[in-house]
FIFIKE-383371 format. One record per residue (C-alpha): residue number from 1; residue in one letter; z, y, x. Coordinates in steps of 0.02 Angstrom, whole numbers. Layout:
! residues N
<site k="NUM" r="a" Z="Z" Y="Y" X="X"/>
...
END
This chain:
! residues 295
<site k="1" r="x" Z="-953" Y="1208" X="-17"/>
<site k="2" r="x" Z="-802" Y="1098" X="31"/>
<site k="3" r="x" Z="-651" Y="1136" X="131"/>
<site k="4" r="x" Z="-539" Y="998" X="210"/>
<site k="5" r="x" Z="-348" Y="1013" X="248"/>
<site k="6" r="x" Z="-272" Y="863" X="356"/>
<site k="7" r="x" Z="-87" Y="861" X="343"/>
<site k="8" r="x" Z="-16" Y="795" X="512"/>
<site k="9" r="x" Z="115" Y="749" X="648"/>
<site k="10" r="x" Z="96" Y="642" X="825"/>
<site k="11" r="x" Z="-78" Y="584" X="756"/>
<site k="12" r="x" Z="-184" Y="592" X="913"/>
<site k="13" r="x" Z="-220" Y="407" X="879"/>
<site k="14" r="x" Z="-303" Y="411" X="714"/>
<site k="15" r="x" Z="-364" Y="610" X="715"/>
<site k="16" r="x" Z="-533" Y="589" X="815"/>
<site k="17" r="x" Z="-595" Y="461" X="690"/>
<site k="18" r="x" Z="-560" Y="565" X="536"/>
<site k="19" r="x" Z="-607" Y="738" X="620"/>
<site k="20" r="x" Z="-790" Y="617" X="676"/>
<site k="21" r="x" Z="-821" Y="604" X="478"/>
<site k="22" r="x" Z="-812" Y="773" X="447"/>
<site k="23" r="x" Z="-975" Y="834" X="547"/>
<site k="24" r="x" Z="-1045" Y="890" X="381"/>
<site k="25" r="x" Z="-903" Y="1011" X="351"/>
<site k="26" r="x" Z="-880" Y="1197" X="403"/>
<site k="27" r="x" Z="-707" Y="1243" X="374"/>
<site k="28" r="x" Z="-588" Y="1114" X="426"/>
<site k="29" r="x" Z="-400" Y="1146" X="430"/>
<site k="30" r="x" Z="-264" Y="1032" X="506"/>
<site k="31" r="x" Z="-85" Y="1081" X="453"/>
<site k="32" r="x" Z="37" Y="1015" X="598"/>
<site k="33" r="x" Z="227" Y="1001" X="587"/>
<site k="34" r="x" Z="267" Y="984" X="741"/>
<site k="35" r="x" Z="172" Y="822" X="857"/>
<site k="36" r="x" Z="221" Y="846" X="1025"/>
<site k="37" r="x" Z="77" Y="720" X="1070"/>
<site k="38" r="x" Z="-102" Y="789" X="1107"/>
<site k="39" r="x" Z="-126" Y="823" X="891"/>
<site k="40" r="x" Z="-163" Y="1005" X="903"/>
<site k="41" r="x" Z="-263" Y="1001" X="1037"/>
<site k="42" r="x" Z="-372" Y="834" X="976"/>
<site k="43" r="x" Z="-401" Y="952" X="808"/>
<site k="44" r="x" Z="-461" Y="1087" X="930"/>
<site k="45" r="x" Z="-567" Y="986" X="1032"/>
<site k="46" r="x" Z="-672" Y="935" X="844"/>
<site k="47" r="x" Z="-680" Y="1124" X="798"/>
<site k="48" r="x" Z="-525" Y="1132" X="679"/>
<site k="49" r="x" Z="-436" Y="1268" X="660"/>
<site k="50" r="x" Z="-246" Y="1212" X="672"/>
<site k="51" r="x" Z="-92" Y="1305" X="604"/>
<site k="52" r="x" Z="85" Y="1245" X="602"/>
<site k="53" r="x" Z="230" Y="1253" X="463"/>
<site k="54" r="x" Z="380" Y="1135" X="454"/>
<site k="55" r="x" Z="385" Y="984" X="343"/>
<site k="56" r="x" Z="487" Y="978" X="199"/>
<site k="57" r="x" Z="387" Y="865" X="87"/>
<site k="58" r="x" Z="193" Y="825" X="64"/>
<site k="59" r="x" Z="172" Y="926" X="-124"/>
<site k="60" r="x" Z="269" Y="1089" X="-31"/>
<site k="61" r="x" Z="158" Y="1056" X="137"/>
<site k="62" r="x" Z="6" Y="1049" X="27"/>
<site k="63" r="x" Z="67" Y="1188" X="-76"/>
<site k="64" r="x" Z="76" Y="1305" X="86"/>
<site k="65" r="x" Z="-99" Y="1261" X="154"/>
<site k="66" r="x" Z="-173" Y="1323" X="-17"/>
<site k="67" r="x" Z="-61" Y="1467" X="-19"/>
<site k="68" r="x" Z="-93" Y="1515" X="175"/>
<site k="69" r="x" Z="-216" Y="1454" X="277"/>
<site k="70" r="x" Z="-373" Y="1566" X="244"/>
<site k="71" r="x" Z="-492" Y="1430" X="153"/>
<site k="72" r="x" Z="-654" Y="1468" X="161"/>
<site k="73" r="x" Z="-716" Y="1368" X="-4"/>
<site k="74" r="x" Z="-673" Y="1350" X="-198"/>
<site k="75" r="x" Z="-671" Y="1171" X="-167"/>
<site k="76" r="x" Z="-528" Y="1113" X="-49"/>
<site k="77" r="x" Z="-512" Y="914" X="21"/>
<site k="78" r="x" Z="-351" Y="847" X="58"/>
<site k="79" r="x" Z="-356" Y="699" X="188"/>
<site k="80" r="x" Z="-239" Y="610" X="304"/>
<site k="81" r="x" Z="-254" Y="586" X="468"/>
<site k="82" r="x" Z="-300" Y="362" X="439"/>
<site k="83" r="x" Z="-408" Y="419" X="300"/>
<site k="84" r="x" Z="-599" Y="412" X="343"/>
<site k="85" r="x" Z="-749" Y="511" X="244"/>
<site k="86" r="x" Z="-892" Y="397" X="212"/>
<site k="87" r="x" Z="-1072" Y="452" X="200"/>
<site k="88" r="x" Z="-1069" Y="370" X="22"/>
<site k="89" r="x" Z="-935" Y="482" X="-38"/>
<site k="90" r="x" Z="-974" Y="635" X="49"/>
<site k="91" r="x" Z="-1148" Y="617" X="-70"/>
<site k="92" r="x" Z="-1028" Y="570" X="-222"/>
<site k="93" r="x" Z="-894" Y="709" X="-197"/>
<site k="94" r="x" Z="-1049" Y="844" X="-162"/>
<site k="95" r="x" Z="-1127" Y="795" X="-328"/>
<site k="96" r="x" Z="-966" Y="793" X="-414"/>
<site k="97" r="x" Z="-919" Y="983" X="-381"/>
<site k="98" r="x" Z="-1100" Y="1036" X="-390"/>
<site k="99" r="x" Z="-1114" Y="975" X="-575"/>
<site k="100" r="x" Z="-914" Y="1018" X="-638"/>
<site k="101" r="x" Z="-928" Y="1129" X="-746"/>
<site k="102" r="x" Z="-807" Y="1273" X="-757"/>
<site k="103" r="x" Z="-657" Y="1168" X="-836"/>
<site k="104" r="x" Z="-676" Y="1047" X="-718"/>
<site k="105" r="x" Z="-499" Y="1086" X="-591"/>
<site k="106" r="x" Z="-524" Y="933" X="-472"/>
<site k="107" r="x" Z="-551" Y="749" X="-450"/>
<site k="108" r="x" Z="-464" Y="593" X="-420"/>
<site k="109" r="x" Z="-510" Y="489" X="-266"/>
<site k="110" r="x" Z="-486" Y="305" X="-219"/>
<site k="111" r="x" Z="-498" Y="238" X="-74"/>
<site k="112" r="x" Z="-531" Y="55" X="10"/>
<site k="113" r="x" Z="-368" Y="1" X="91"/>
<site k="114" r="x" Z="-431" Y="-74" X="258"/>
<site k="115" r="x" Z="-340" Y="-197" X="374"/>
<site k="116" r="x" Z="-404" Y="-301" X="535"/>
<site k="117" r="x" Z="-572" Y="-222" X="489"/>
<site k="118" r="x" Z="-571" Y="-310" X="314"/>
<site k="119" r="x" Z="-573" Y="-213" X="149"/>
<site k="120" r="x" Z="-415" Y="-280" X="45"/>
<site k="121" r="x" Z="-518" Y="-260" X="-141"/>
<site k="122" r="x" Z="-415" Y="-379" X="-226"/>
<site k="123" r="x" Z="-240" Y="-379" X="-155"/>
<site k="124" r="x" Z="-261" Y="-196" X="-126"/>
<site k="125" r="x" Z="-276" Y="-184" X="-324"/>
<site k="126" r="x" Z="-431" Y="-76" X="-313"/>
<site k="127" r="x" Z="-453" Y="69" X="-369"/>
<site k="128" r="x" Z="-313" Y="170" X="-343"/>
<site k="129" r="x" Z="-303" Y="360" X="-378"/>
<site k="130" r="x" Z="-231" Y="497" X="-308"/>
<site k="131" r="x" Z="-260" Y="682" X="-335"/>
<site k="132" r="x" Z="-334" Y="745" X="-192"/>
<site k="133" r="x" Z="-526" Y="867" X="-223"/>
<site k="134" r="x" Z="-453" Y="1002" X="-319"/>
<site k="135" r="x" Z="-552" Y="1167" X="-363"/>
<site k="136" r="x" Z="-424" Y="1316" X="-291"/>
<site k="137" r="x" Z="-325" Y="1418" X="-399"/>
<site k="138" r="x" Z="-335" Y="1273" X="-508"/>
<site k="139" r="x" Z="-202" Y="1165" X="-463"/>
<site k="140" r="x" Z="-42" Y="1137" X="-379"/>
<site k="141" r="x" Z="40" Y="987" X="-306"/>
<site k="142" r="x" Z="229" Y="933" X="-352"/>
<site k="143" r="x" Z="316" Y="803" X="-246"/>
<site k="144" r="x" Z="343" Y="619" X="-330"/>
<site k="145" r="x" Z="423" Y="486" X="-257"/>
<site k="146" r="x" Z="368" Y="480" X="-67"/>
<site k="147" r="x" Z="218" Y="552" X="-109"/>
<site k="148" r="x" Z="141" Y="713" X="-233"/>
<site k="149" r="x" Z="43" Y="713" X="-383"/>
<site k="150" r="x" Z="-39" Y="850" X="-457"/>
<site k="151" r="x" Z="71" Y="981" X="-542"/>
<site k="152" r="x" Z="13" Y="1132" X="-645"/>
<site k="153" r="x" Z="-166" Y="1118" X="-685"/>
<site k="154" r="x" Z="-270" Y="1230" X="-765"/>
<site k="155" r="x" Z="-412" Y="1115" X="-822"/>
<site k="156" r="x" Z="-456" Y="932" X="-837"/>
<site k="157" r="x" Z="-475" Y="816" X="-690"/>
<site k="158" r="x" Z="-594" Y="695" X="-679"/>
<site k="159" r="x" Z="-645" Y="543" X="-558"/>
<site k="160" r="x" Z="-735" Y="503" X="-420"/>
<site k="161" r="x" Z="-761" Y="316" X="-417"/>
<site k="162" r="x" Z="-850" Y="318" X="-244"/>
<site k="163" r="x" Z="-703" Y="248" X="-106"/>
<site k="164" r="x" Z="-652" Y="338" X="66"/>
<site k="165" r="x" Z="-571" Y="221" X="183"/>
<site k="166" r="x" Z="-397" Y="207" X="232"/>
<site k="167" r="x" Z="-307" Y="132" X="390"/>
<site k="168" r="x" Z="-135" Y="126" X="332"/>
<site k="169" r="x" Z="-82" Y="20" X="469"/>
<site k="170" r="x" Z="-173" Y="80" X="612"/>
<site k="171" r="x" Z="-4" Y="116" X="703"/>
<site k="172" r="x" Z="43" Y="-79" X="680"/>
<site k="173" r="x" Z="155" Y="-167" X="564"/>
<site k="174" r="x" Z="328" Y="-104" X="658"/>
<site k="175" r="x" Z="264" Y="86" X="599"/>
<site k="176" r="x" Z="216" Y="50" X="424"/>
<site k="177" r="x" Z="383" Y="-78" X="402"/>
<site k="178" r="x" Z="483" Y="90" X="465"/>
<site k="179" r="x" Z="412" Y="231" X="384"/>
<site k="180" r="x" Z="416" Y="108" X="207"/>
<site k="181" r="x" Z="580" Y="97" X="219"/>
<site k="182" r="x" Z="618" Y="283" X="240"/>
<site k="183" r="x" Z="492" Y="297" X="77"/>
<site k="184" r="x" Z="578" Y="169" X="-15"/>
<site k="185" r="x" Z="742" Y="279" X="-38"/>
<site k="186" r="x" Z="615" Y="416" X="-123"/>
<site k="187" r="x" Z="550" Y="293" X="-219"/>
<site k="188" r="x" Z="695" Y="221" X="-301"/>
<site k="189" r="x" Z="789" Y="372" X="-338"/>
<site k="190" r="x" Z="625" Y="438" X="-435"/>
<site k="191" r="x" Z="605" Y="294" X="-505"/>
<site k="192" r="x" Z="772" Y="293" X="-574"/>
<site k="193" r="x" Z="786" Y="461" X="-638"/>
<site k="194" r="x" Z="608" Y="541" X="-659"/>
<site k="195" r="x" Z="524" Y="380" X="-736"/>
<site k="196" r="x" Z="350" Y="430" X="-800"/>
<site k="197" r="x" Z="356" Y="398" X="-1007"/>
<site k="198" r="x" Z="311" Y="255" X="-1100"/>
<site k="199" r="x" Z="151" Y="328" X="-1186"/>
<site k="200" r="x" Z="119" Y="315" X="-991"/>
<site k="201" r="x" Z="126" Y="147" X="-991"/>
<site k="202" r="x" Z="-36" Y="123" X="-1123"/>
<site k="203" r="x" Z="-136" Y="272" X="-1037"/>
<site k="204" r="x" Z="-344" Y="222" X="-1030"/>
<site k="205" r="x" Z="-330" Y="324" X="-853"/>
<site k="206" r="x" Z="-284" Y="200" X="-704"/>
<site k="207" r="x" Z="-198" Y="357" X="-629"/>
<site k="208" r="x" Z="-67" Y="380" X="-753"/>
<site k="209" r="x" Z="-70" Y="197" X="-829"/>
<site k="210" r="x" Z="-9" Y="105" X="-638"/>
<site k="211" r="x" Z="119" Y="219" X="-579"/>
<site k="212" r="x" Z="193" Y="218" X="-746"/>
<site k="213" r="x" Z="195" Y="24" X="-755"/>
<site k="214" r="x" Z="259" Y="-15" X="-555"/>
<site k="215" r="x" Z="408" Y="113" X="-597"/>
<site k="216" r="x" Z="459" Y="20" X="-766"/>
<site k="217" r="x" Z="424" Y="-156" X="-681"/>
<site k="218" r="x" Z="545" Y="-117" X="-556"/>
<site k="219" r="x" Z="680" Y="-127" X="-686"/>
<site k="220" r="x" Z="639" Y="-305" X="-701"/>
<site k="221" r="x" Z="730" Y="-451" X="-648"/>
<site k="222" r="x" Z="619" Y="-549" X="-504"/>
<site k="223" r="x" Z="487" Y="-400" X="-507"/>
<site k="224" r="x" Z="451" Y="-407" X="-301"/>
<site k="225" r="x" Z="383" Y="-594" X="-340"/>
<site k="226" r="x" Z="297" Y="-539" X="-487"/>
<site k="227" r="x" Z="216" Y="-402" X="-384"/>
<site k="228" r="x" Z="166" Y="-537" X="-249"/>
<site k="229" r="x" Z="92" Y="-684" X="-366"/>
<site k="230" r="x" Z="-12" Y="-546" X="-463"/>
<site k="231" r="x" Z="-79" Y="-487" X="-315"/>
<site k="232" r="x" Z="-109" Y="-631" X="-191"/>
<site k="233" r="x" Z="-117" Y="-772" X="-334"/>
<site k="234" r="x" Z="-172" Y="-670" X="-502"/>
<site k="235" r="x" Z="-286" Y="-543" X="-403"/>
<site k="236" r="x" Z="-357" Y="-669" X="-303"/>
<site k="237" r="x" Z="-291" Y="-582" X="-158"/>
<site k="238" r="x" Z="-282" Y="-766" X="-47"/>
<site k="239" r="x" Z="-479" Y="-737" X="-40"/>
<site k="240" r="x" Z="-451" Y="-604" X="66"/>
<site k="241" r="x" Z="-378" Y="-716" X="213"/>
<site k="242" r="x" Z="-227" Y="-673" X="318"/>
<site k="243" r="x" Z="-219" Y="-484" X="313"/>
<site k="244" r="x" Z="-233" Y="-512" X="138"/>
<site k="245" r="x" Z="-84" Y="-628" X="149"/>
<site k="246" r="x" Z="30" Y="-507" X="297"/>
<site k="247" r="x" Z="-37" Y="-354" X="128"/>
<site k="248" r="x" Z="56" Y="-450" X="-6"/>
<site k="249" r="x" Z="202" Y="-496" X="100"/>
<site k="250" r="x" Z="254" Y="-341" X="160"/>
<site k="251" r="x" Z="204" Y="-243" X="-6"/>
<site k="252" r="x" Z="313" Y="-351" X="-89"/>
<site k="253" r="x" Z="439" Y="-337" X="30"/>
<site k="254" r="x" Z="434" Y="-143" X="-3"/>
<site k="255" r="x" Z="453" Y="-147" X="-200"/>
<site k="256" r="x" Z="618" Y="-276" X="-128"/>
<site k="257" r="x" Z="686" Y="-116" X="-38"/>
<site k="258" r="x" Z="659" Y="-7" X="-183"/>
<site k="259" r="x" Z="738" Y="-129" X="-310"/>
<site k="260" r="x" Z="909" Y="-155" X="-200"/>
<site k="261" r="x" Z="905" Y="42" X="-182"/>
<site k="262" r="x" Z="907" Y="59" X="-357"/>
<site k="263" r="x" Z="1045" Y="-47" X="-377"/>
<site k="264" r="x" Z="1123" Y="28" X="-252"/>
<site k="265" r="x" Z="1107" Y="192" X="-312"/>
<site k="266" r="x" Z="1179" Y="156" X="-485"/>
<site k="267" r="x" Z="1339" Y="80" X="-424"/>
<site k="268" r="x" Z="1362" Y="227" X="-332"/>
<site k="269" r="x" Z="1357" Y="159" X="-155"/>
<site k="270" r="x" Z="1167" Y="232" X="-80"/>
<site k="271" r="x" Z="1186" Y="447" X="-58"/>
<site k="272" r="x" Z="1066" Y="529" X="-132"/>
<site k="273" r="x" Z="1102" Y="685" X="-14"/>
<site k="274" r="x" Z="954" Y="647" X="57"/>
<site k="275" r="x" Z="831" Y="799" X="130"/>
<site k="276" r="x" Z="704" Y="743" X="36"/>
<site k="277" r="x" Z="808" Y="790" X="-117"/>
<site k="278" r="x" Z="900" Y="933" X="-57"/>
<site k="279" r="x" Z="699" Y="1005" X="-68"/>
<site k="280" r="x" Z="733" Y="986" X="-243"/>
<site k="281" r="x" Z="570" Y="840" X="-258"/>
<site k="282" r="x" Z="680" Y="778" X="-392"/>
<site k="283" r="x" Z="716" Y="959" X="-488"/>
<site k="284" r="x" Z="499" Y="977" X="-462"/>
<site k="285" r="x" Z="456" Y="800" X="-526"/>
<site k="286" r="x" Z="604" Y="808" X="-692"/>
<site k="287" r="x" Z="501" Y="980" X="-719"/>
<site k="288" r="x" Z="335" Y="914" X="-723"/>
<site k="289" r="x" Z="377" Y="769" X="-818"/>
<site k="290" r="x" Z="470" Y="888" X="-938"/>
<site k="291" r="x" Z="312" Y="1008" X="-978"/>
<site k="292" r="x" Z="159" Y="900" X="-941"/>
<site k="293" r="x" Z="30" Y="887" X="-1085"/>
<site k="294" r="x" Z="32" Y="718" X="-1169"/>
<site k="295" r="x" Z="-88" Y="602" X="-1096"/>
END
């Protein structure tokens, strides 16, 4: 009923856990681009069936695996490799697509952001949503900021309030500190030039409402404290010990890196000839924003 892609590289650490969740599912894809640790053969070993394409940017990787990799089902499952399938919302996401009715052209998912084997619910700002159960020939994925959000849609999308887990940091701090900073140059040049619109900003839908509010925030004067005290102090977040404390930090830290590269990048001094943008993620994302049905 459900396919899965996994979108990976050099993830023979957190692979076997995610491929162990999916026992319930027959047609499980992993897209690799290009480990050279023991990946592709890991996905093997589980029963995957593994196919390779070079990265250029998670909405065109996703993009290719719809277009190309012989899915067996109308209902398709993105994952990443630190990203775990419960028993609870394997029963929540079945139910969901059995009952959509023919308008119906995916599903949000959240997921619990897990560190030191503690669920960070408050710091974490639970829920958050990202696009990622989509019905195919439905949708398509555009790139935005680091990341992707959904693009063309022919339908409505709805949620799935049920959490998967994610282990972010299962690589250690030194990972997650490097790859931010790589995602904080994304980040502040779409930010800065493909903000999401101020009707955004009032949206009942938590998907369209935060994204819309962190990118405007960042304009502001002080905003990486802001972002700290509402999450640690505001949120409650100093319940959830010290990983809740090392969360906030770094976050923060993050939403720091953006700021300066903002700055940066209007006096002229930070290159946006980045590869990222040479993609054209910034042409895709000023497209969507451009023809996207009010909210």
């Amino acid at each position: 009923m459900i396919s899965v892609v996994i979108l990976t590289k050099n993830e023979e650490h957190d692979l076997p856990v995610c491929l162990a969740s999916l026992g319930w599912c027959d047609d499980v894809h992993v897209l690799d681009s290009g480990s050279i640790d023991r990946t592709c053969e890991v996905a093997r070993d589980y029963g995957a069936r593994v196919s390779h394409h070079t990265f250029e940017s998670f909405g065109k990787q996703r993009n290719y695996a719809l277009d190309n990799l012989g899915i067996q089902f109308d209902w398709v499952l993105f994952l990443d490799a630190d990203e775990v399938v419960t028993e609870q919302f394997q029963v929540a996401m079945m139910a969901a697509v059995t009952s959509a009715d023919k308008e119906v052209a995916g599903f949000y998912c959240c997921w619990k952001m897990m560190l030191e084997g503690k669920w960070l619910k408050r710091c974490g700002n639970f829920p958050k949503w990202q696009f990622r159960l989509l019905r195919r020939g439905r949708a398509r994925f555009i790139d935005f900021g680091h990341g992707q959000k959904e693009g063309e849609t022919l339908g409505r999308i709805e949620y799935i309030a049920e959490p998967y887990l994610h282990y972010s940091f299962s690589k250690g701090w030194a990972q997650w500190i490097e790859r931010h900073n790589k995602y904080s140059c994304q980040e502040a040049a779409a930010r800065l030039y493909t903000p999401p619109t101020w009707r955004n900003v009032f949206s009942r839908h938590g998907s369209v409402r935060n994204p819309a509010l962190k990118s405007w925030l960042s304009r502001v004067p002080g905003w990486p404290v802001l972002h700290f005290l509402q999450a640690y102090v505001f949120n409650l977040g100093f319940l959830e010990g010290t990983p809740g404390l090392i969360y906030c930090i770094n976050t923060s830290y993050h939403e720091f890196l953006i700021q300066i590269k903002m700055r940066e990048i209007r006096k002229g001094k930070y290159n946006l000839r980045l590869p990222e943008y040479e993609n054209s993620a910034v042409k895709e994302t000023l497209n969507y924003n451009k023809h996207r049905a009010p909210v």
